[in-house]
BAKE-690010 format. One record per atom (N, C-alpha, C): residue number from 1; atom name; x, y, z. Coordinates in Angstrom, 2 decimals, padded with zeros to 5 digits. Example, Ala and Ser with C-alpha at 12.3 -4.5 7.8 and 13.67 -1.06 7.14 Angstrom:
BEGIN
   nr  atom       px       py       pz
    1     N   013.19  -005.69   007.80
    1    CA   012.30  -004.50   007.80
    1     C   013.20  -003.30   007.80
    2     N   012.85  -002.25   007.08
    2    CA   013.67  -001.06   007.14
    2     C   012.90   000.03   007.87
# end
This chain:
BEGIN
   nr  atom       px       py       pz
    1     N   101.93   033.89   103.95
    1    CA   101.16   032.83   104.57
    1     C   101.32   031.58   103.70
    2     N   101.44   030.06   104.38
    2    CA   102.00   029.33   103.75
    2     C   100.93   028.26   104.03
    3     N   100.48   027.27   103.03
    3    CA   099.65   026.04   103.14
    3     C   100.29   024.99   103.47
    4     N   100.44   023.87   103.75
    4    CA   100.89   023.08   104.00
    4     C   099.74   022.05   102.97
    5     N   100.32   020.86   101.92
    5    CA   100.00   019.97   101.36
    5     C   098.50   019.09   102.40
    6     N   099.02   019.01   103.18
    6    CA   098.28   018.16   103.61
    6     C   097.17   019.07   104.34
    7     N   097.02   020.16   105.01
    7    CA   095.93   020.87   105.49
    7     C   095.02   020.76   103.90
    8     N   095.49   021.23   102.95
    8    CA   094.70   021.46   101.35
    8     C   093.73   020.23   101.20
    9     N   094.70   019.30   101.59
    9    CA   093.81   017.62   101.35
    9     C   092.88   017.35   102.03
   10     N   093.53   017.92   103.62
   10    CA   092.35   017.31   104.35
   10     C   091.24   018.18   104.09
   11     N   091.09   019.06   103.75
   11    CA   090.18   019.99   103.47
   11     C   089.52   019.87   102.65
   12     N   089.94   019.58   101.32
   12    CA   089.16   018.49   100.36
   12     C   088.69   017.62   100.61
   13     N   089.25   016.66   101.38
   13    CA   088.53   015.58   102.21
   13     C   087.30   015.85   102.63
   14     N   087.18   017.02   103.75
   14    CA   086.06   017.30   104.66
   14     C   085.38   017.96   103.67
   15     N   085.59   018.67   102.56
   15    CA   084.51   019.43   101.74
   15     C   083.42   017.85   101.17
   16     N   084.57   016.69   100.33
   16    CA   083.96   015.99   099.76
   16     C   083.07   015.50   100.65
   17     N   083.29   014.87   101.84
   17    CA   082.43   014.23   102.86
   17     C   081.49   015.00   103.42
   18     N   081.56   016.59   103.07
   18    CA   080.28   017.29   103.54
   18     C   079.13   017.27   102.02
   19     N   079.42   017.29   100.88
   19    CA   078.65   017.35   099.65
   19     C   078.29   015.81   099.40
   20     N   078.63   014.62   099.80
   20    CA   078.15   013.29   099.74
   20     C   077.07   013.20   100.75
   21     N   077.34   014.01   101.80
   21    CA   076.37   013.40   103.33
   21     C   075.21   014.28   102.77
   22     N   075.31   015.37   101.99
   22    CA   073.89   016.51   101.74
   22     C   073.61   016.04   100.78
   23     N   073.88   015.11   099.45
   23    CA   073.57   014.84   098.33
   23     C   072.43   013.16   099.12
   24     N   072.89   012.97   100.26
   24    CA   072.19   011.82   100.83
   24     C   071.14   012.07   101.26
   25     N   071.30   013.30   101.98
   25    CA   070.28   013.74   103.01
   25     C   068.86   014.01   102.27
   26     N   069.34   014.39   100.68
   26    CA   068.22   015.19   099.95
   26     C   067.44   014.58   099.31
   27     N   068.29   013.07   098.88
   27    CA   067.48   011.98   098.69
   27     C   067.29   010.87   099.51
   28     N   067.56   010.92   100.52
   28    CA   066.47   009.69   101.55
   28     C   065.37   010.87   102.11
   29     N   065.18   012.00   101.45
   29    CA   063.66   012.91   101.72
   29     C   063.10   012.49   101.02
   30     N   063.60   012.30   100.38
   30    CA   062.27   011.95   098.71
   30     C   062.72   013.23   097.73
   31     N   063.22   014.46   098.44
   31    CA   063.25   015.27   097.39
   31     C   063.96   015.32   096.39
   32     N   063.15   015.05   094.68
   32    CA   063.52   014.78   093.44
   32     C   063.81   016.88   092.59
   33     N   065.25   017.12   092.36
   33    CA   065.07   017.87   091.20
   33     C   064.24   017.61   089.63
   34     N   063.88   018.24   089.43
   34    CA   063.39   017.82   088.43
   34     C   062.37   017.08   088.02
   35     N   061.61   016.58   088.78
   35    CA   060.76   015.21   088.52
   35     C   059.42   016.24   088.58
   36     N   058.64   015.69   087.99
   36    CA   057.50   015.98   087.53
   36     C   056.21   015.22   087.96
   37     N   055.04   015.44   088.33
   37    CA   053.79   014.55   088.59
   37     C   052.85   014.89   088.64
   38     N   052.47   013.95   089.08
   38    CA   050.23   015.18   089.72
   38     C   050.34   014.51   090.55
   39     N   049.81   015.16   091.72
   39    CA   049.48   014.93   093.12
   39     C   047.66   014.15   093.53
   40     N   048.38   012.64   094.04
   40    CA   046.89   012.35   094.81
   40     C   046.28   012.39   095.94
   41     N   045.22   012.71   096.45
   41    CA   044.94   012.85   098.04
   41     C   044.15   011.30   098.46
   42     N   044.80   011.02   099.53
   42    CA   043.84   009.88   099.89
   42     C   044.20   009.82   101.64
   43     N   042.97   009.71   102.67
   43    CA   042.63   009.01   104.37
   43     C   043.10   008.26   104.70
   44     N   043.88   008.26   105.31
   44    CA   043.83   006.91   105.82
   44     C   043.62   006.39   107.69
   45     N   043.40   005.65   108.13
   45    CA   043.24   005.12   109.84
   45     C   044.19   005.32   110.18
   46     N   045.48   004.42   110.10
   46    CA   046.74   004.55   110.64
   46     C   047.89   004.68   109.05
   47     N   048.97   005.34   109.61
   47    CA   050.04   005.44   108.54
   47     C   051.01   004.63   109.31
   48     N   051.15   004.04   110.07
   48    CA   052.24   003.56   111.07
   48     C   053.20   003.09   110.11
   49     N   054.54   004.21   110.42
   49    CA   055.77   003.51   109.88
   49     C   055.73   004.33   108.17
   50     N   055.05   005.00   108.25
   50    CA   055.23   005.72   106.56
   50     C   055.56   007.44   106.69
   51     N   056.15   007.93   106.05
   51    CA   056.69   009.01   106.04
   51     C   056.61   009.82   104.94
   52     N   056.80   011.32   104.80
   52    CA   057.22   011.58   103.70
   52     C   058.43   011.78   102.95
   53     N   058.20   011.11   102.21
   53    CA   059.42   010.34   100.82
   53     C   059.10   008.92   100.82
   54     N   058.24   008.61   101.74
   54    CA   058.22   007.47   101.41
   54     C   057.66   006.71   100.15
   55     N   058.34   005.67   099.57
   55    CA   057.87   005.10   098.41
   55     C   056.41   004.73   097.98
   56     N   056.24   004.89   096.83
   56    CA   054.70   004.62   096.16
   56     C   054.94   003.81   095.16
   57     N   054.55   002.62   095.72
   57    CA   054.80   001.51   094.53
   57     C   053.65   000.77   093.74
   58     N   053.77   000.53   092.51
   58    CA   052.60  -000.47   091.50
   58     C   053.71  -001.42   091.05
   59     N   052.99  -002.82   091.72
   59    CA   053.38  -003.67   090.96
   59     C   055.13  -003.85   091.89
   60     N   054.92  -003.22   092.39
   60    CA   056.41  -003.21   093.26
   60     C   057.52  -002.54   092.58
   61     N   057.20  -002.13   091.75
   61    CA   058.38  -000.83   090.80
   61     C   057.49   001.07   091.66
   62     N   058.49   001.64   092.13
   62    CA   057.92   002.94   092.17
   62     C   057.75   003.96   090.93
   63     N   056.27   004.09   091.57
   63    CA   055.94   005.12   090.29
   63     C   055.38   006.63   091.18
   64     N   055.94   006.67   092.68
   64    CA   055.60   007.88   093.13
   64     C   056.41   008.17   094.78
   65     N   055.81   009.29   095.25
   65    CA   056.28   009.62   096.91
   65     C   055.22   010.40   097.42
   66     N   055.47   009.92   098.59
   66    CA   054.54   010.90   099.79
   66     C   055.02   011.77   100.10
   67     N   054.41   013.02   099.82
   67    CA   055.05   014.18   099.56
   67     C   054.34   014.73   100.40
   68     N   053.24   014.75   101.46
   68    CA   052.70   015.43   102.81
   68     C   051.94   014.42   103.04
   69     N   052.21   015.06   105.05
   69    CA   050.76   013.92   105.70
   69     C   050.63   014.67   106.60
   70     N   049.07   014.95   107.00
   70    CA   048.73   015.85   107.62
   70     C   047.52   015.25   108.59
   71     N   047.38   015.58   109.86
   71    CA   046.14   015.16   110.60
   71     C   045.05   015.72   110.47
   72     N   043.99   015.28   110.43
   72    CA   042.53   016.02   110.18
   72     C   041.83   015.66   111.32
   73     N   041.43   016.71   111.80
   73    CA   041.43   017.21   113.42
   73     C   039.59   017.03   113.31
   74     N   038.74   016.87   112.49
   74    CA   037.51   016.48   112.36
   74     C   037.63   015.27   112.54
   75     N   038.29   014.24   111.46
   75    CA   038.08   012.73   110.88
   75     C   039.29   011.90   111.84
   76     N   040.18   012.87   112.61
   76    CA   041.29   011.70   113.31
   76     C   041.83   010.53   112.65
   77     N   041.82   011.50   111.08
   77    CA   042.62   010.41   109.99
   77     C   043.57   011.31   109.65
   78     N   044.80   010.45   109.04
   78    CA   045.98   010.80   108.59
   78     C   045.32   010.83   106.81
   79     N   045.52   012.65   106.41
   79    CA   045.49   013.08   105.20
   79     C   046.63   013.27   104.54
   80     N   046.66   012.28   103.19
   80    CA   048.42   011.23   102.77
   80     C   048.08   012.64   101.32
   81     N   049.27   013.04   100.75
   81    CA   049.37   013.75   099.45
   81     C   050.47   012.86   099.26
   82     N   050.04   012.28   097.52
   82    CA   051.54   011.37   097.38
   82     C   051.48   011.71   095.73
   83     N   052.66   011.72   095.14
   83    CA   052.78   012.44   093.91
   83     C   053.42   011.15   092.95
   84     N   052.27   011.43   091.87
   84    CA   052.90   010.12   090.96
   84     C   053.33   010.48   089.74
   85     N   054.29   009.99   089.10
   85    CA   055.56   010.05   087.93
   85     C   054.15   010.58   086.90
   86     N   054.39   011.65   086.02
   86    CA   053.54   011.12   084.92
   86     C   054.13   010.55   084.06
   87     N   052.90   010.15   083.15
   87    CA   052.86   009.01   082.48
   87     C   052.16   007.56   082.71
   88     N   052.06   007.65   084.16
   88    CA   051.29   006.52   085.22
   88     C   049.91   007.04   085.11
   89     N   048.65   006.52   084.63
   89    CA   047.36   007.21   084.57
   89     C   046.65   005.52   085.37
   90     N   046.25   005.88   086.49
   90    CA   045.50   005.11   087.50
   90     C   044.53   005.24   087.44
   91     N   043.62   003.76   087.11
   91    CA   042.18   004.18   087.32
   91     C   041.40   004.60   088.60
   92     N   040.43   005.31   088.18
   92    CA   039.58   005.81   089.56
   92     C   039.14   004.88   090.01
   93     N   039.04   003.70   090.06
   93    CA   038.31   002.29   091.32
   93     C   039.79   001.82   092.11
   94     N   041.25   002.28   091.78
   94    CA   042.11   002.25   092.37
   94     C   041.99   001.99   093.66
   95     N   042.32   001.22   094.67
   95    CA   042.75   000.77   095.94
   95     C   043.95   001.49   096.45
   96     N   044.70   002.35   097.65
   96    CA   046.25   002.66   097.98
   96     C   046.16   001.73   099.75
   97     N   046.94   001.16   099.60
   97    CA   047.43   000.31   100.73
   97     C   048.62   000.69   101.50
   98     N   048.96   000.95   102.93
   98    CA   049.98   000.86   103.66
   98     C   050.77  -000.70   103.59
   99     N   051.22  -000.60   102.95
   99    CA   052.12  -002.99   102.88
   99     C   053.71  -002.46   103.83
  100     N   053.58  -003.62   104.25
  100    CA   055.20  -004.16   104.63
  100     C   056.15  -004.64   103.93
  101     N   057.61  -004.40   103.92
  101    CA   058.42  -005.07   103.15
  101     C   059.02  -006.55   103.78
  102     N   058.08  -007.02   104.95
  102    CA   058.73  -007.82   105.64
  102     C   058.40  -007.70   107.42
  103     N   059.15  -009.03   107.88
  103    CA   058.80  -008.58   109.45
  103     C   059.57  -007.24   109.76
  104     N   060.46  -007.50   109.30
  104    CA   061.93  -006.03   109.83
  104     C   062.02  -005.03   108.83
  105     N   060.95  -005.35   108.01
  105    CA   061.36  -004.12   106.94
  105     C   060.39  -003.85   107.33
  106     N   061.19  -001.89   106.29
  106    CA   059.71  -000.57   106.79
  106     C   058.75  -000.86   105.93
  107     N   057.78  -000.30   106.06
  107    CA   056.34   000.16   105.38
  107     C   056.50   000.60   103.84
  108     N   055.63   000.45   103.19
  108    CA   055.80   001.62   101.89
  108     C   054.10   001.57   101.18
  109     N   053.83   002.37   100.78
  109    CA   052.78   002.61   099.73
  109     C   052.70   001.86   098.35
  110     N   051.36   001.00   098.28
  110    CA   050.88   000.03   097.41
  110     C   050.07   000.80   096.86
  111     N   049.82   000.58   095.20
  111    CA   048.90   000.85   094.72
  111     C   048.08  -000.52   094.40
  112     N   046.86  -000.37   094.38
  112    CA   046.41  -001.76   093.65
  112     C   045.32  -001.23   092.68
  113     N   045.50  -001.45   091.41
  113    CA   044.71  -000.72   090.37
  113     C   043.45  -001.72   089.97
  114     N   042.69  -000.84   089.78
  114    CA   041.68  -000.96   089.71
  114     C   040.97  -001.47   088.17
  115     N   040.36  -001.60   087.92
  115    CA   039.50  -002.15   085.96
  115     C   038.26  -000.50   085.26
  116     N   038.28   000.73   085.75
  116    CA   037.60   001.47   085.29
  116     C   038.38   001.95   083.91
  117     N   037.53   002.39   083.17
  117    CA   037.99   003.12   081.87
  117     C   038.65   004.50   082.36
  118     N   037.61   005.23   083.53
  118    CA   037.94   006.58   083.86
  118     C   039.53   006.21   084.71
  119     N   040.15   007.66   084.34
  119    CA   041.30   008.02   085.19
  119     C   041.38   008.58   086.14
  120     N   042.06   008.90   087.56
  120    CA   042.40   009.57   088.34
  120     C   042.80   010.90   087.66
  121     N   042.78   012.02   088.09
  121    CA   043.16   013.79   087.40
  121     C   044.04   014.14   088.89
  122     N   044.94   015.23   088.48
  122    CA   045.35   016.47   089.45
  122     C   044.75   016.11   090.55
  123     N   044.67   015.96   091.67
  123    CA   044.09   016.70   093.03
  123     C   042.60   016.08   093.39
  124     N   042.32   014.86   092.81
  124    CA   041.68   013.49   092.78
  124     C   042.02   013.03   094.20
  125     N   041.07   012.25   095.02
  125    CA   041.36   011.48   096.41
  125     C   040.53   009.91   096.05
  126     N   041.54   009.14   096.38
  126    CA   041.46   007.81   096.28
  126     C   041.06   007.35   097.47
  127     N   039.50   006.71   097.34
  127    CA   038.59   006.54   098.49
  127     C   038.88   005.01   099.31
  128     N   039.25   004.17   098.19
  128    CA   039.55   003.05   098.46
  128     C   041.28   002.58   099.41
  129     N   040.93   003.17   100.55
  129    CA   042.37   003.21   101.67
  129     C   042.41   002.09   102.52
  130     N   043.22   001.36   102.65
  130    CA   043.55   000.30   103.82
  130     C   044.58   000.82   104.56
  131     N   044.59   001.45   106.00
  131    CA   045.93   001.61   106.63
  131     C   046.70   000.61   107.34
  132     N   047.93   000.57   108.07
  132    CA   048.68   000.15   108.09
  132     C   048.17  -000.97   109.46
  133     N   049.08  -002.35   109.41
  133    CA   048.35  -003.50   110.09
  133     C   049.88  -003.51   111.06
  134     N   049.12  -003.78   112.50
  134    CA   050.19  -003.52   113.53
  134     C   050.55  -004.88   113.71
  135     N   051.23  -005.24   113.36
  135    CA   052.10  -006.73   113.91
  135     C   052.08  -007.22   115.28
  136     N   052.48  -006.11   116.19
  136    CA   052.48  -006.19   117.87
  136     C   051.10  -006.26   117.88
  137     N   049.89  -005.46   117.83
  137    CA   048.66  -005.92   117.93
  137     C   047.90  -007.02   117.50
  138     N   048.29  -007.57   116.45
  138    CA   047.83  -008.84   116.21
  138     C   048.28  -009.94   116.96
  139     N   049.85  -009.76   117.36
  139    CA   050.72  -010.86   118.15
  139     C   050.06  -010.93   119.30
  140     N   049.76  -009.68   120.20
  140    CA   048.71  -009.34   121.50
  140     C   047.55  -010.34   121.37
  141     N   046.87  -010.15   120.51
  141    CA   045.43  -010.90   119.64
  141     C   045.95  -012.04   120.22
  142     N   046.75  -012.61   119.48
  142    CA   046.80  -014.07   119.11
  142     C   047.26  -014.86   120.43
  143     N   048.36  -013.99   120.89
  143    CA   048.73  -014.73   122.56
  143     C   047.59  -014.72   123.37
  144     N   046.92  -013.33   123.53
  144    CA   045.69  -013.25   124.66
  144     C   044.37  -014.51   124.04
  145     N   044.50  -015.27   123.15
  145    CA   043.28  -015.69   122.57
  145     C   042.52  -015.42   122.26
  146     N   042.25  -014.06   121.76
  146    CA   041.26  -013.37   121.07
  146     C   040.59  -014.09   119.58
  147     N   041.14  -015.02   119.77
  147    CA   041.06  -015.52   117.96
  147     C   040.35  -017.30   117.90
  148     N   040.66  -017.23   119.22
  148    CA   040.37  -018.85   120.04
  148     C   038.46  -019.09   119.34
  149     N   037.92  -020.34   118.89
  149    CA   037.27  -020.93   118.87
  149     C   036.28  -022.12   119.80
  150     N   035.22  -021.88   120.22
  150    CA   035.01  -022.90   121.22
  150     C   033.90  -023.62   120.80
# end
């Protein structure tokens, strides 16, 4: 049985282009080998446009990911688990915000820290939640005159 040069290549080819597309796939999840954190729980109203892997940023550098979101079938809030780098120790008066990167850009997770001495721990829920602000609903607002003065 005989190879031919070029079947070998292309085959290499298709191996390389199958281990680049899965080395992609594993990180636009969010999923990190190796990385380490403590996990925070925090409610929120709407998550519109946030996912998990999605970024957790302070200060606009990431220091975490949303690592589950789950519905709570009592509160008809979206329950966010998002896992932050240690080394990052957030105070407990902490704020987490749904922000935009823009009109056309996606969503991502804000921290806005807070002035307490105490820290956030393990498995801590950050009370202070703003969810996500609908652009089309405000635009609705603003055309219908909902905002009008008389």
């Amino acid at each position: 049985m005989s190879h031919s040069t070029t079947e070998v290549i292309v085959g290499g080819g298709v191996l390389a282009a199958a281990l680049a597309f899965g080395l992609y796939a594993v990180q636009s999840t969010g999923f990190e080998l190796g990385s380490s954190g403590y996990d925070l729980r925090a409610s929120f109203r709407s998550l519109e446009g946030v996912s998990v892997g999605t970024d957790v940023r302070l200060a606009g550098v990431k220091v975490g990911t949303v690592t589950a979101i789950d519905l709570n079938r009592e509160t008809f809030r979206a329950d966010t688990v998002v896992t932050i780098v240690d080394g990052i120790e957030l105070p407990d008066d902490s704020a987490i915000i749904v922000a935009s990167e823009g009109l056309l850009g996606g969503n991502f997770i804000e921290i806005s820290p807070g002035g307490s001495p105490f820290n956030y721990a393990e498995g801590d829920e950050i009370l202070d939640t703003q969810g996500a602000v609908s652009l089309l609903s405000l635009l609705l607002k603003y055309v219908s005159g909902g905002s009008s003065e008389e």
